[in-house]
N, C-alpha and C positions, 0 to 999 in steps of 0.2 A: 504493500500500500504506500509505503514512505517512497518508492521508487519513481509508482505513478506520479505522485506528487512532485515530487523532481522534477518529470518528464513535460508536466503541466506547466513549471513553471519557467522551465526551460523552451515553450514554445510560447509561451507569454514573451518572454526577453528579446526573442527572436525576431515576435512580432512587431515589437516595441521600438525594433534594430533598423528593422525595414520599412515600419512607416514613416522614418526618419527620413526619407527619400522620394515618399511618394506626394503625386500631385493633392491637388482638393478631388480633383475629379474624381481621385480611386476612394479617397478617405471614405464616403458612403458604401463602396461594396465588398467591406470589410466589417464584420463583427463578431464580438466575443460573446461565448458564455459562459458562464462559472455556477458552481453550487453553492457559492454563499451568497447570500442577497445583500445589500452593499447599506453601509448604517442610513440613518437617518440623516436629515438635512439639516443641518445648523443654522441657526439662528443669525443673523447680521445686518445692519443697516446697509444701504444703499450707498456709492459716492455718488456726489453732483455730476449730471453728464460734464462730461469734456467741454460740448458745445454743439449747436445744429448740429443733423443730419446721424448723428449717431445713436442704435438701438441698442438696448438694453438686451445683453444673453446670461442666462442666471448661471450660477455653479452649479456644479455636478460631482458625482462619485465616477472615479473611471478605475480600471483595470488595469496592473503592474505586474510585473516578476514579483514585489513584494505585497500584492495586494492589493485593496483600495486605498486611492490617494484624492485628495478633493483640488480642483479644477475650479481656481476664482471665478465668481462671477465676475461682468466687465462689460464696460461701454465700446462696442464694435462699428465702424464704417461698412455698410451692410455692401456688397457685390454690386448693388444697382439701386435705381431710385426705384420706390413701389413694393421692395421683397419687404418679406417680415420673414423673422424668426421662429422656426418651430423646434422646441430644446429636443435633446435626446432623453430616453430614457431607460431603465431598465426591466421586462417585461418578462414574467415567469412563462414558459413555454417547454413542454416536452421534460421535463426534469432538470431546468435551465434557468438560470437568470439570465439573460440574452439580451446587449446594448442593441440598441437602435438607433441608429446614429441622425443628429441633429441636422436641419437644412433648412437654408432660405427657398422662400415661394411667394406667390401671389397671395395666399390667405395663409394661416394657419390651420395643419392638419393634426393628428393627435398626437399627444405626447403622453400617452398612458393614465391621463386625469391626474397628473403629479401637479399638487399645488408645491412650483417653486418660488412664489410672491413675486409682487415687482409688477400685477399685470399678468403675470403667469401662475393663471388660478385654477390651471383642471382643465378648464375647455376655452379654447379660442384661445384673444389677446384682449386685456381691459387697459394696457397703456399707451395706447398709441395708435394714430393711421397716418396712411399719406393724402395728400389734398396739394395736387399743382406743381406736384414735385418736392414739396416740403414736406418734411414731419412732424405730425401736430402732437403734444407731449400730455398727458394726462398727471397733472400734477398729484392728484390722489393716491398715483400710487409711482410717480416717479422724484429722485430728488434733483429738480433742476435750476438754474437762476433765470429767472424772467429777465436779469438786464441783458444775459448773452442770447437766451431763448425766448425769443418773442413768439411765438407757434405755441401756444400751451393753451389747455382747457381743466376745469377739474368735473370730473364727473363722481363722484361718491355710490360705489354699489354696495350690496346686502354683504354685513359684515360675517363670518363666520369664525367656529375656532378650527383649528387642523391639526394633525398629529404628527405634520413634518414626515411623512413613510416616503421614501422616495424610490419605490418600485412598484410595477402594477402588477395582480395575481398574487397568485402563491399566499407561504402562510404570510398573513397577517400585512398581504399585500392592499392597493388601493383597488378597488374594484370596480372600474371603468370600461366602458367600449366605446369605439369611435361613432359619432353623431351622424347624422348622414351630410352635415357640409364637413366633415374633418374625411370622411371616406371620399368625398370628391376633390378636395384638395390635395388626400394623400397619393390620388392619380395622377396630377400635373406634376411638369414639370419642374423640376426644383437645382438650384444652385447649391452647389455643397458649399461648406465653411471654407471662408478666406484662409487663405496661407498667416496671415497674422492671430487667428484662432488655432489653427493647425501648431502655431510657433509657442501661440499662450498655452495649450495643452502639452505637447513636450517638454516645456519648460517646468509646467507645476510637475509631473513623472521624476524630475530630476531630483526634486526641490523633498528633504526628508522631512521637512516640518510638515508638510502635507500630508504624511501617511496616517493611514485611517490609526495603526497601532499607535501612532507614536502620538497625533493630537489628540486621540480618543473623542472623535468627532468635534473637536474644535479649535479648526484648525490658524495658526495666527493669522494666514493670509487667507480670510474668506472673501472677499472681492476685491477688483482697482479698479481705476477710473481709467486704466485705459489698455487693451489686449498685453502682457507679456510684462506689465509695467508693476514688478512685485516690491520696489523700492521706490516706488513712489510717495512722498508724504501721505497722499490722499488713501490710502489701503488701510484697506476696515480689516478687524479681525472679529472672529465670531464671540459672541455674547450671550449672557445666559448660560444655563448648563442643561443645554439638550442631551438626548439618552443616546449611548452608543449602543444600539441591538445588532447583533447577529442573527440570523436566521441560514441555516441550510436546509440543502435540501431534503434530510431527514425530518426538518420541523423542529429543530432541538431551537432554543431560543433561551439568550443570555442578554443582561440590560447591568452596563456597568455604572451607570448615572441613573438621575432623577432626569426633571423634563422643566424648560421653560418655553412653555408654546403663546404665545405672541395669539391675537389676532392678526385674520389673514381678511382679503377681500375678495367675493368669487363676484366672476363675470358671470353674464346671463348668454343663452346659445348662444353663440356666433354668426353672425349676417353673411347673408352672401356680399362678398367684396365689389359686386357688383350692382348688390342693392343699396350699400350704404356709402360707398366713397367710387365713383367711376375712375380707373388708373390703369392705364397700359401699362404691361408687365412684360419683363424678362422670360424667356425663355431658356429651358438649362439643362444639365445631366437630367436621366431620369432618377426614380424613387431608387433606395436602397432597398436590397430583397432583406427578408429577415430569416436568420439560422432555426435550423430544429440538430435535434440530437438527443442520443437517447444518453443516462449514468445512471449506474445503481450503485455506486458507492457514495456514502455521506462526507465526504473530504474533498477539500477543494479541488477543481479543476478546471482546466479552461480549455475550451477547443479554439480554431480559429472557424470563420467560415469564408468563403472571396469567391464572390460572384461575376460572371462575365458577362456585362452585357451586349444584347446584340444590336 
């Protein structure tokens, strides 16, 4: 058993080696799965945008040689004017925690119903659109300066509390399925992550303060105010004492902490982007496929999966 685990972790490294070199284009038809399901979300405030034109992409738990590592949130220059951001997430399937990997598009498709705040409440987007080529900021739930961003609105929705779970399925997973506008979005075509997201994520992999063991879910750099920018004054670190859980995929369940859960804000469905804001839109790679795979051992493991499209 200690062997497989090697071998698992040894093609995590590998993998880790080689997307060192790949474009954006491949990054979506790439994904992992593992039999531990990745901690909980940590708690943290937001930095002030940078300035215009830049959308908000929240942190994540991603997949190491050593593990989970967390992945700052950060204000990103999106591919194109008119895309928005739809986050990754992690999605029980087949005996698997299995990433799905994030992408810009014309709407927002699903993201497994992970409320990662900021706008990003489960379904859709509540912080933001485009109008004219600009992006208009919802101050409710972004933190921005009116003197640099003039394009802001506040719209205040139905407040809820949330449990910070940041995987869908499985035990004690969120239990979501895609809308019928997130299954039509998740059909278009879609721009994978900029190379300066590609660079912010290699970078936190490196970065040991970020492992899920060593911060125990909270980690110092949990967001910047700008892609890869981990010395920047402006970089929050997480707050509160959210629970580190483990979950595998036998169901065994450990919780080294207590829990500081915040209120969160949920959007209401999502509109068609063509009933609420009319915007010509980019067209881009297609969708990432998503892995299956079968394991019946309880010990961590990771496969890859790489899909070719045609």
């Amino acid at each position: 058993m200690k062997n497989t685990f090697l071998r698992s972790l040894a093609r995590a490294a590998l993998l880790g080696l080689t997307t060192l070199g790949w474009s954006a284009a491949a990054f979506a038809q790439v994904s992992l799965s593992v039999t531990v399901a990745p901690p909980v979300l940590p708690v943290y405030a937001q930095p002030m945008a940078p300035g215009p034109g830049y959308i908000w992409t929240p942190g994540y738990w991603a997949w190491g040689i050593t593990g989970y590592y967390w992945v700052p949130g950060t204000w990103v220059i999106p591919p194109a004017v008119g895309v928005l951001w739809t986050p990754g997430y992690w999605g029980w399937r087949n005996g698997f925690y299995a990433w799905n990997a994030g992408y810009w598009g014309p709407r927002v498709g699903f993201y497994g119903g992970i409320n990662y705040g900021f706008g990003y409440v489960g379904v859709g987007y509540a912080g933001g659109y485009w109008n004219n080529g600009a992006f208009y900021y919802n101050r409710a739930v972004n933190n921005v300066n009116v003197t640099n961003i003039h394009t802001t609105y506040n719209t205040v929705v139905t407040n809820t509390t949330v449990n910070r779970v940041s995987y869908n399925g499985g035990t004690g997973g969120v239990r979501a399925e895609p809308t019928a506008v997130e299954r039509g979005a998740m059909n278009e075509h879609h721009v994978e992550p900029t190379e300066l997201q590609l660079q912010h994520e290699h970078s936190a992999a490196g970065n040991r303060a970020l492992l899920a063991s060593v911060n125990h879910g909270q980690p110092a750099i949990a967001a910047t105010p700008q892609a890869g920018a981990f010395d920047h004054p402006g970089v929050v670190a997480a707050r509160g004492n959210p629970a580190h859980k483990v979950t595998t995929a036998s169901g065994n369940t450990s919780i080294a902490h207590g829990t500081d859960m915040p209120k969160q804000v949920k959007a209401q469905p999502q509109k068609s982007e063509s009933q609420s804001h009319p915007q010509g839109h980019p067209q881009g790679a297609a969708a990432a496929a998503h892995p299956q795979g079968q394991h019946n051992s309880g010990e961590p493991h990771v496969e890859e999966h790489r899909h070719k499209e045609g």
